[in-house]
C-alpha positions as CSV (number, residue, x, y, z in Angstrom):
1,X,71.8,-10.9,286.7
2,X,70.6,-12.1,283.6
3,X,71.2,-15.6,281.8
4,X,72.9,-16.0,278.7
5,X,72.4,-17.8,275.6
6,X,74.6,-18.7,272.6
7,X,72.8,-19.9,269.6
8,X,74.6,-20.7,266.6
9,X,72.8,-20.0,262.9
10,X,71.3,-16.6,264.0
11,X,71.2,-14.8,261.3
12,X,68.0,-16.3,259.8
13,X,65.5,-18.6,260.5
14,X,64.6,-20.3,263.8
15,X,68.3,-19.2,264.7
16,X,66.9,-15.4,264.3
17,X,63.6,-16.4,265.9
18,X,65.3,-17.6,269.3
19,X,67.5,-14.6,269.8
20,X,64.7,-12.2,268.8
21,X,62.9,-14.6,271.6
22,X,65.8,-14.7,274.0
23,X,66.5,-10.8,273.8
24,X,62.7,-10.4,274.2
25,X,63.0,-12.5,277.4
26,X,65.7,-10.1,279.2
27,X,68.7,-12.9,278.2
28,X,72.0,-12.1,277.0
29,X,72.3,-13.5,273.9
30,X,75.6,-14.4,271.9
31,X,74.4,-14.9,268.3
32,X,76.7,-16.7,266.4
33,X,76.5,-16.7,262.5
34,X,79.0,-17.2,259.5
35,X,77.8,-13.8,258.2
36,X,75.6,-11.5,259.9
37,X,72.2,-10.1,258.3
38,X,70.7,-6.7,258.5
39,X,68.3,-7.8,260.7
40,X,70.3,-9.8,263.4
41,X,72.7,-6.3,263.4
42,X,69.5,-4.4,264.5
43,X,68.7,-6.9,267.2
44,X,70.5,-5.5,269.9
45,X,72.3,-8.9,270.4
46,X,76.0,-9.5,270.8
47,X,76.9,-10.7,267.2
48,X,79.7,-12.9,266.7
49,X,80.9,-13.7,262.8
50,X,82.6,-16.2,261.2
51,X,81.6,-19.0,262.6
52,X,81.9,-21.7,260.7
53,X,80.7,-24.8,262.8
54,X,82.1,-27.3,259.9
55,X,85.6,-26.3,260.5
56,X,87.8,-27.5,263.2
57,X,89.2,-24.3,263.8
58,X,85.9,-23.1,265.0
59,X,86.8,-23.8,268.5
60,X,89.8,-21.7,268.6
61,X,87.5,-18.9,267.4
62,X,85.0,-19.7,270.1
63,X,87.1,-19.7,273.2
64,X,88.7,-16.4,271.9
65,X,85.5,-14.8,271.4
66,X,83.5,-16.0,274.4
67,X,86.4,-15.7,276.2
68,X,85.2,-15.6,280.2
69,X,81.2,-15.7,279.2
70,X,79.5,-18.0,281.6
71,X,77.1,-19.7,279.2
72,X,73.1,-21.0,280.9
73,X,71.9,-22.4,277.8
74,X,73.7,-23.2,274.3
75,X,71.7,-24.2,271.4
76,X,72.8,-25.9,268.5
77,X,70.4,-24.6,265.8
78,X,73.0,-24.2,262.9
79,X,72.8,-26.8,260.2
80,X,72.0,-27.8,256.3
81,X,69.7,-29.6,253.9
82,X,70.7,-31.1,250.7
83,X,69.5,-33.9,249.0
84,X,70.5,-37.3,247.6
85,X,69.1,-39.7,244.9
86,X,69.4,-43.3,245.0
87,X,71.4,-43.9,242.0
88,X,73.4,-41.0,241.6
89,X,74.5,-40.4,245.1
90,X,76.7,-37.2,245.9
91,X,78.8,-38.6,248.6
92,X,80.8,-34.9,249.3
93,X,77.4,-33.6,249.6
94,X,76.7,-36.6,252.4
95,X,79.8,-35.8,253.5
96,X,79.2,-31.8,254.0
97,X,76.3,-32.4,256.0
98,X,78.4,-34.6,258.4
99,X,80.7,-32.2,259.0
100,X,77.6,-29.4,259.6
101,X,74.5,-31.5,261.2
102,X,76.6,-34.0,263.0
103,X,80.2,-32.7,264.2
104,X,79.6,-29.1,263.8
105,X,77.1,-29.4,267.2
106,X,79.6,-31.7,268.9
107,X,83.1,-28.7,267.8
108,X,80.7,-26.4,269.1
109,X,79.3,-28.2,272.2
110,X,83.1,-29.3,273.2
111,X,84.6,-26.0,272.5
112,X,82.4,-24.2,275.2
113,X,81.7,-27.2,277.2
114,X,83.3,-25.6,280.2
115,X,82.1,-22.5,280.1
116,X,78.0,-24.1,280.5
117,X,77.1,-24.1,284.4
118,X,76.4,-26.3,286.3
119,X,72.7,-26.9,285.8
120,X,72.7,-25.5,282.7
121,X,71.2,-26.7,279.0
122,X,71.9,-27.8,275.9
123,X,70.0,-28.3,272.8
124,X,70.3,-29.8,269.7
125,X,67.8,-29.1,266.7
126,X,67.9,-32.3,265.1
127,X,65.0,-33.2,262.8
128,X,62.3,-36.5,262.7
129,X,64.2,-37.4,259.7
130,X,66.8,-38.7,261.6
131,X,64.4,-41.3,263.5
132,X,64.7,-44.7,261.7
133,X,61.1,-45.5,262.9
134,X,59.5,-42.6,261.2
135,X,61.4,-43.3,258.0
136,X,58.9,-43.8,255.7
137,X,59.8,-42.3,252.6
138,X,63.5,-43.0,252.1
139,X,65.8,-40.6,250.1
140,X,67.5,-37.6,251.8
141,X,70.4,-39.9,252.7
142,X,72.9,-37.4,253.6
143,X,70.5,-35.3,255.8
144,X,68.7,-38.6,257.6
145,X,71.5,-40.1,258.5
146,X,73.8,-36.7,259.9
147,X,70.9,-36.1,262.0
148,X,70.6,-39.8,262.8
149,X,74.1,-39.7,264.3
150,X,73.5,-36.6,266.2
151,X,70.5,-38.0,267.9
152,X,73.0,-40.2,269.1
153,X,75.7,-37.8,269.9
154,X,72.8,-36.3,272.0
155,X,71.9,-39.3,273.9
156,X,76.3,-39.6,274.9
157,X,76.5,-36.0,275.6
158,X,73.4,-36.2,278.0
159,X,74.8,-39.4,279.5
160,X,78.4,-37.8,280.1
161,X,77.4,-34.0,281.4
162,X,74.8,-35.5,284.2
163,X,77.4,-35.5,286.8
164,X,77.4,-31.3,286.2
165,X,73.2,-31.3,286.0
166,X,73.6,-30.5,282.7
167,X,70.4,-31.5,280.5
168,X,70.2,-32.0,277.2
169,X,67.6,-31.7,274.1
170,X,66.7,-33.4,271.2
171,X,64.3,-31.5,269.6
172,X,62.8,-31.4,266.3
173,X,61.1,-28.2,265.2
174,X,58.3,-29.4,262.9
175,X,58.0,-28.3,259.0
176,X,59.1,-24.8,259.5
177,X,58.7,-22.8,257.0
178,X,62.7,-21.4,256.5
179,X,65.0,-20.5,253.6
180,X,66.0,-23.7,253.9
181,X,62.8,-25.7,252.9
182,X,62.1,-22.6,250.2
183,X,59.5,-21.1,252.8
184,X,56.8,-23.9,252.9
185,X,56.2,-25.0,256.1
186,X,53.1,-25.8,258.6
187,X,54.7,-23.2,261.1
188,X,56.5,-19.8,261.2
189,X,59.9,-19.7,262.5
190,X,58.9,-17.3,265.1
191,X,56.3,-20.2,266.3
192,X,58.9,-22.8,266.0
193,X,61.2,-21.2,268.2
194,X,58.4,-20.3,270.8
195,X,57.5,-24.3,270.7
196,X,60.8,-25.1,271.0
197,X,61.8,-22.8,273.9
198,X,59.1,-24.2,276.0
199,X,60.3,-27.8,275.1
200,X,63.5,-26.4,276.6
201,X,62.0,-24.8,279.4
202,X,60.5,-28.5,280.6
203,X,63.6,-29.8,280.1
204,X,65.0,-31.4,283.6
205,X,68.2,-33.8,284.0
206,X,65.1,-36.6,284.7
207,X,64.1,-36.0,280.7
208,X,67.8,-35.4,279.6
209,X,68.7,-37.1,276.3
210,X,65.2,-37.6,274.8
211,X,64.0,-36.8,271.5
212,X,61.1,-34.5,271.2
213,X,58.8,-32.8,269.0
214,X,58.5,-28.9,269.2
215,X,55.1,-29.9,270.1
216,X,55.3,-31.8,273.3
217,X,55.2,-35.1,271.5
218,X,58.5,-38.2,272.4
219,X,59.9,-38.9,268.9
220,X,60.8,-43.0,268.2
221,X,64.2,-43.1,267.7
């Protein structure tokens, strides 16, 4: 019997890259998207539209559509970049990437939270920017600190789904080279999702709740 996956964001991106991976790997995979692409349709996957992870209705739509799927790993790929200057600060634009980075992943994760096995996975594709150590550069105030607060929404969820075996990651994928960034990036998507998959693969209850590069390396928090 094969293992399933639900990955939220599929359409493009790393979100594309993992079920192309997943499918590759013999999994049933649940791609979940706001709108589909031509791409994603081709897949072979099973599809699942209009999800949007920012609205609190999200989890109706998820229980009705997943409805009696036993879920191995979920992964919480879906999320958005804007950006915020010191000085003329867009607070709804802060506050949109709340709602997607930081409570979309915990609608999401709750929503189906019954439905992951025991001994199953989650992860979270957070981002280095969220790490106050690493903060060099300032800026990005919206993004830093919505994937600040779900680093610690991951380090909760990994404390409170132990007694289940269920593990959870913190991962960030490395400057991927997305839509999203306007295609500059050190990595492809495809080798982002390959890194990440194999962080994933490592991942045991002992390493549950820690923040990790796509390439092996333990991000400071």
């Amino acid at each position: 019997m094969s293992k399933s996956v639900v990955i939220t964001g599929s359409n493009r991106g790393i979100g594309f890259s993992f079920a192309t991976l997943y499918k590759a790997r013999g999994w049933t995979v649940y791609a979940l998207c706001r709108q589909s692409s031509s791409q994603l349709n081709a897949l072979g996957v099973e599809v699942i539209e209009g999800i949007d992870i920012s609205d609190d209705q999200v989890s109706d739509v998820l229980r009705s559509a997943l409805l009696g799927v036993t879920i191995d790993l979920l992964i919480n790929n879906a999320g958005i970049l804007r950006n915020e200057v010191l000085g003329e600060l867009d607070f709804s634009s802060m506050r949109e990437q709340f709602e997607a980075n930081t409570l979309g992943p915990l609608r999401v994760t709750e929503a189906l939270l019954s439905q992951i096995s025991d001994g199953g996975k989650i992860a979270l594709i957070s981002s280095r920017m969220g790490s106050v150590s690493d903060n060099s550069s300032g800026g990005r105030y919206g993004y830093r600190m919505s994937k600040a607060a779900l680093n610690i929404a991951g380090v909760s969820l990994a404390r409170d789904v132990a007694a289940r075996n269920i593990a959870v990651a913190i991962l960030h994928p490395g400057l991927v080279g997305t839509e999203m960034i306007g295609g500059h990036g050190d990595i492809t998507p495809d080798q982002a999702a390959d890194r990440l998959a194999t962080r994933i693969d490592q991942l045991t209850i002992d390493t549950s709740g820690t923040f990790w590069h796509s390439n092996g390396e333990t991000l400071p928090w």
